[in-house]
N, C-alpha and C positions, 0 to 999 in steps of 0.2 A: 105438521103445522105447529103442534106445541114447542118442536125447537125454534122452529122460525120466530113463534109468537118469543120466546126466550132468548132468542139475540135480539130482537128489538128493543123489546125491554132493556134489556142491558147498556143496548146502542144508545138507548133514549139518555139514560141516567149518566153516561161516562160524557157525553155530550154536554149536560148540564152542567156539570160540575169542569167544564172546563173553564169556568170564569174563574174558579178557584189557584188556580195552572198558568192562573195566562202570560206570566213570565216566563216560565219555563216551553210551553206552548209553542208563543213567540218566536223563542229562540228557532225552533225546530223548524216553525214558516219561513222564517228568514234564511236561515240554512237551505233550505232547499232553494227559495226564489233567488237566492244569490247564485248555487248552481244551474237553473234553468237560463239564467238572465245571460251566463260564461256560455253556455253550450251555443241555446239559439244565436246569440250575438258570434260566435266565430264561424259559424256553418252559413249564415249568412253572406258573409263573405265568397263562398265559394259559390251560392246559389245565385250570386248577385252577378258574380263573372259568367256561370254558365249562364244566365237570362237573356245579356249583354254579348255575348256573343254565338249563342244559338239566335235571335232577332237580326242575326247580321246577314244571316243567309234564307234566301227565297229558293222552295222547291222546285220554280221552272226554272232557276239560274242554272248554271252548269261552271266550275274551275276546272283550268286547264293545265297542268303542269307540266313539268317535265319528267318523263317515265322514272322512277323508282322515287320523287321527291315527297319529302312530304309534307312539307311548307310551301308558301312562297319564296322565302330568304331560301331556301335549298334550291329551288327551281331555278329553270334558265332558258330560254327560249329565242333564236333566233326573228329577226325582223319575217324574215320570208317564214317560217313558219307559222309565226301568228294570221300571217295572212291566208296561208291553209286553211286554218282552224276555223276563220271567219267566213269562209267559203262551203264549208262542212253543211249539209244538209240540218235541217230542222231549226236553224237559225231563225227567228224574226227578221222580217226584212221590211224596206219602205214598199210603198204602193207600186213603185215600180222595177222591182226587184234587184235594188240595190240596198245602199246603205244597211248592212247585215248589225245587229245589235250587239256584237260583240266587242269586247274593249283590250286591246293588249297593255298591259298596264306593267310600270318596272315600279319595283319599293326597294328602299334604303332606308336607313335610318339616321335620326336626324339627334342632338344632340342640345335641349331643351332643358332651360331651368325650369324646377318646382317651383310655384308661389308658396307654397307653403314653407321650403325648407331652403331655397334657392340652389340645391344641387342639381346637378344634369343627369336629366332620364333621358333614355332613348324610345326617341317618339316614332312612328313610323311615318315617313315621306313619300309619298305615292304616287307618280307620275302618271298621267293617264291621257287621254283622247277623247276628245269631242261623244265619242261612241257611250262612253264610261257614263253620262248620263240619261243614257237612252236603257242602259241597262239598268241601272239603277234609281227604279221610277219614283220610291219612295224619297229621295233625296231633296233639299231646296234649300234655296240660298234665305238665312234669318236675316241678316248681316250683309250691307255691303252689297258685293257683285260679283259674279263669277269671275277668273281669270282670264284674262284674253288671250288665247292660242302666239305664241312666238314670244311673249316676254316673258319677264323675271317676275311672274307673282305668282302668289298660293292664295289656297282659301284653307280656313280650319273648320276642324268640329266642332262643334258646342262643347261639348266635355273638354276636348282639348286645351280650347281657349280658357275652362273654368278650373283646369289644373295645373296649364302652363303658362309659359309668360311669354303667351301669345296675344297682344292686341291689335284692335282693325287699325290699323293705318301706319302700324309699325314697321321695319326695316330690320331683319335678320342674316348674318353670312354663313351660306351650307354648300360646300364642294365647293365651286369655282365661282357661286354668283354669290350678287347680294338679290334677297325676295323682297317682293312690299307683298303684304300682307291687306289684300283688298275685301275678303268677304268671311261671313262665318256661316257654315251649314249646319244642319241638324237630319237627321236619317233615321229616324224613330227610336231612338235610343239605343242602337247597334254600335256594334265594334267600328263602326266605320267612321263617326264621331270623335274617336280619340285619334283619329290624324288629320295630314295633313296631306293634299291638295296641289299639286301644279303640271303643267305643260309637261308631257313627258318627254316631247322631241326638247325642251327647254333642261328637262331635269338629264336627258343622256348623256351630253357634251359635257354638263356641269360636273359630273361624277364619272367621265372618260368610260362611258356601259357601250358604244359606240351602237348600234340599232339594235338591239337587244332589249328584250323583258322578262317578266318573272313569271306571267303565269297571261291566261286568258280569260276574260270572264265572259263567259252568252248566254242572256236570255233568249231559251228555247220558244215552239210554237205554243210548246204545251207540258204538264209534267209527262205523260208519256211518252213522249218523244226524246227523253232522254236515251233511251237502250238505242237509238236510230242514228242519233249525233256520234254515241260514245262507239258505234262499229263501224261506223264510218270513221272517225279517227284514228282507231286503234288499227283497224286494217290496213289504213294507208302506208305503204312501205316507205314513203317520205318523212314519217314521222315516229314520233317514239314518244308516247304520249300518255299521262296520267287524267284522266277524266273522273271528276266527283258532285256528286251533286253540292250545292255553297252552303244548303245547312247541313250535310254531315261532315263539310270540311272543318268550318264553325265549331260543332257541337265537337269534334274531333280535338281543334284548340284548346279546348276550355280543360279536358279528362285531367292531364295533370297537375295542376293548379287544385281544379275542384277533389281530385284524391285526397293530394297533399292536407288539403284545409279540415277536409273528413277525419281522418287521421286525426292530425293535432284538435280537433274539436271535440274528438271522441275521447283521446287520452287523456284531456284537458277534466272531460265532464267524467269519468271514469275518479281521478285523482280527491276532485273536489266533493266528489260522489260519495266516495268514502269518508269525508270528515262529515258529510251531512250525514247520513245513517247512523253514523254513532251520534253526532246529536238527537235524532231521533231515538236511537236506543236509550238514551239519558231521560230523554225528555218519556217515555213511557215506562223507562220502569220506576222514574220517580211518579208516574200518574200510578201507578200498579201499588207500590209502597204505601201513598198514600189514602188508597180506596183496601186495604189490608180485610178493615173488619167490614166494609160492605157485600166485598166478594164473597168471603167467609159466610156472611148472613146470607145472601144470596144462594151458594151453596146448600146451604143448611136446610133451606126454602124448597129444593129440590130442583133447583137450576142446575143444568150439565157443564162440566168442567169445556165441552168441546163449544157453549154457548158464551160462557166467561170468554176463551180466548181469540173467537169469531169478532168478538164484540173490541176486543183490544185492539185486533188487527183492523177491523174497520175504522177505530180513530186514531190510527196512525195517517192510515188512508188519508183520512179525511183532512189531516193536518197537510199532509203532502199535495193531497190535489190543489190545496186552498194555496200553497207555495208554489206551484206549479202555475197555479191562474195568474197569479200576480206578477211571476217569474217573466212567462209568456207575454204577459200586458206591457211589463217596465220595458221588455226588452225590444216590444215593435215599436213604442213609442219613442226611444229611445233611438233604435241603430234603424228602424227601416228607412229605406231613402237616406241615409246617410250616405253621400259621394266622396268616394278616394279616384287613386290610381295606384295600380302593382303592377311588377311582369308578367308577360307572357310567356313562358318558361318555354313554350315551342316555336317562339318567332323573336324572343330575346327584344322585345317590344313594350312601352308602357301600355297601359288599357284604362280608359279612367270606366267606372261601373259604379251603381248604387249598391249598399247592404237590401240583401230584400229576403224580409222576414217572412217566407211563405206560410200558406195553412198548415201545411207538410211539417215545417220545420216546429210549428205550436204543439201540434200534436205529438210531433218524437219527444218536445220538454215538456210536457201534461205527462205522457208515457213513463218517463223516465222519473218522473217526480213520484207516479204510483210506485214503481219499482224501488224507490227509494225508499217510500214509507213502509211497504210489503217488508223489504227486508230489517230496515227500524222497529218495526213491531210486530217479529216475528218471536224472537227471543224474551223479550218481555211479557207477552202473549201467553205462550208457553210457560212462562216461570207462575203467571195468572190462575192458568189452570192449573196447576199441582201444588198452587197453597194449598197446606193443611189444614182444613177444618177447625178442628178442635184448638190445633195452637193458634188460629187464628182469633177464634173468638173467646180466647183468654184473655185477649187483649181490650174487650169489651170493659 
């Protein structure tokens, strides 16, 4: 207990005296909360696309591909096959055991100005069936009106329309037709948001797919009833068939992107990391330099060299947590809910998604900010403890 009692002590006094520091201090806060603010702000990114489309998939949905695909744009699927699929046991069906909730759906890609930059991203155009919204229960028209089966219209996503230069009542030309552009939906803030919406006997002709799709989508009775759909499929000798459930397909989209971003978020904070530490090594062995004949006296008093540099280490700490909090703070006030759009590096598709600063991502830049100060006043610390004594307090 008397060492304990003797790094407080110590804690207490290296604390006070840091009004004395507070430029130098400063510096060290800043340094770090500018590190925290780079890391959480890019890892954001990646958390904001996995959120955005892990929410795009429901565990009683079921995607239907085509055997070895692993996209929809790789997938391919016969007319008469979808009709299989649809037919497949464990399907939701109407009261009178038809109408099965499955949707065969083709996607293309559509070639869409930025608002922001006016260049062409490719947005994803979706062709789908009457079915598509029976599966898709979370869906609803904000805007406008659904498309009417056999014409030229679409509808977009919220996101969509809030990143491309898609307005309601517009006119755009894609494959062979021109669209009017009648409604706008919203889907809980899912992947499914960042397209776009139309007739798909309308979108086949237009783009020569001639009855053909990409993939199938069905809400099952239940989530167990999936292993019952997917061996009824797969055994079917008519078919050749990939079956996944729609949030591991989702969750599956997002791995590369969200790698990538890790990666560069890490080397980013890694780089930056290193210039803050040595500011912190600056910043505490000028506090060490300048508290020379305190330590000294403190020594002399019969304080342990091992309580001196406990004491150092914990106001580096303390400096780093305090850049850390702030780091954390500026940066969710700042990037969270901030909306962009990037690729989808697995479906070569834009996604528009919010930065979303999770608790997760706070804690790894608090984390990281301790590990900053830890190794800033580590060395200085050290150098605390093995002043000399006697030459110290010559300087008395």
């Amino acid at each position: 207990m008397n060492w304990i009692s003797q790094i407080v002590a110590v804690t207490a006094l290296n604390i006070r005296t840091i009004r004395q520091r507070l430029g130098s201090s400063a510096v060290a806060v800043v340094g770090i909360a500018g590190v925290v603010i780079v890391f959480i702000a890019v890892l954001s990114i990646g958390e904001g696309f996995r959120k955005v489309m892990i929410e795009a998939g429901s565990p009683d949905t079921v995607i239907v591909l085509r055997g070895g695909a692993d996209t929809e744009m790789t997938s391919g699927l016969s007319g008469e096959e979808a009709k299989l699929i649809a037919e497949a046991p464990a399907v939701v069906r109407g009261g009178n055991g038809n109408g099965a909730a499955a949707s065969p759906e083709l996607l293309v890609i559509a070639d869409v100005p930025k608002r922001s930059t006016g260049t062409d991203a490719n947005v994803p155009l979706r062709g789908v069936l009457p079915e598509a919204f029976e599966v898709r229960r979370d869906l609803s028209i904000v805007e406008g009106r659904r498309f009417e089966p056999g014409r030229n219209e679409i509808i977009v996503g919220r996101a969509a329309k809030r990143e491309f230069d898609l307005d309601l009542g517009a006119s755009v030309q894609w494959g062979e037709n021109k669209w009017d552009i009648v409604g706008v939906f919203e889907a809980d803030g899912s992947a499914s948001e960042s397209e776009i919406w139309a007739d798909a006997r309308v979108l086949q002709p237009a783009y020569r797919r001639g009855n053909s799709f990409q993939s199938v989508h069905a809400k099952l009775e239940s989530i167990e009833a999936f292993d019952t759909f997917k061996d009824a499929l797969t055994t079917d000798p008519r078919l050749k068939v990939k079956v996944v459930r729609e949030t591991d397909y989702y969750a599956q989209q997002s791995t590369i992107l969200h790698g990538i971003v890790r990666t560069i978020g890490y080397g980013i904070a890694i780089l930056m990391g290193i210039g803050a530490v040595f500011g912190a090594i600056n910043t505490m062995y000028s506090a060490v330099a300048t508290r020379t004949r305190e330590i000294a006296t403190l020594r002399a008093l019969g304080f342990g060299a091992s309580a001196v540099m406990v004491s150092v280490l914990v106001e580096a700490m303390l400096l780093s947590l305090i850049g850390g909090v702030v780091g954390g703070a500026l940066a969710y006030l700042a990037f969270d809910g901030f909306t962009t759009a990037t690729m989808n590096w697995q479906s070569f598709s834009q996604v528009a998604f919010a930065f979303a600063v999770t608790p997760a991502l706070l804690i790894q830049g608090i984390a990281s900010a301790a590990v900053m100060g830890l190794l800033g006043g580590l060395f200085p610390a050290i150098r605390a403890a093995r002043l000399p004594i006697v030459t110290a307090l010559r300087e008395l």
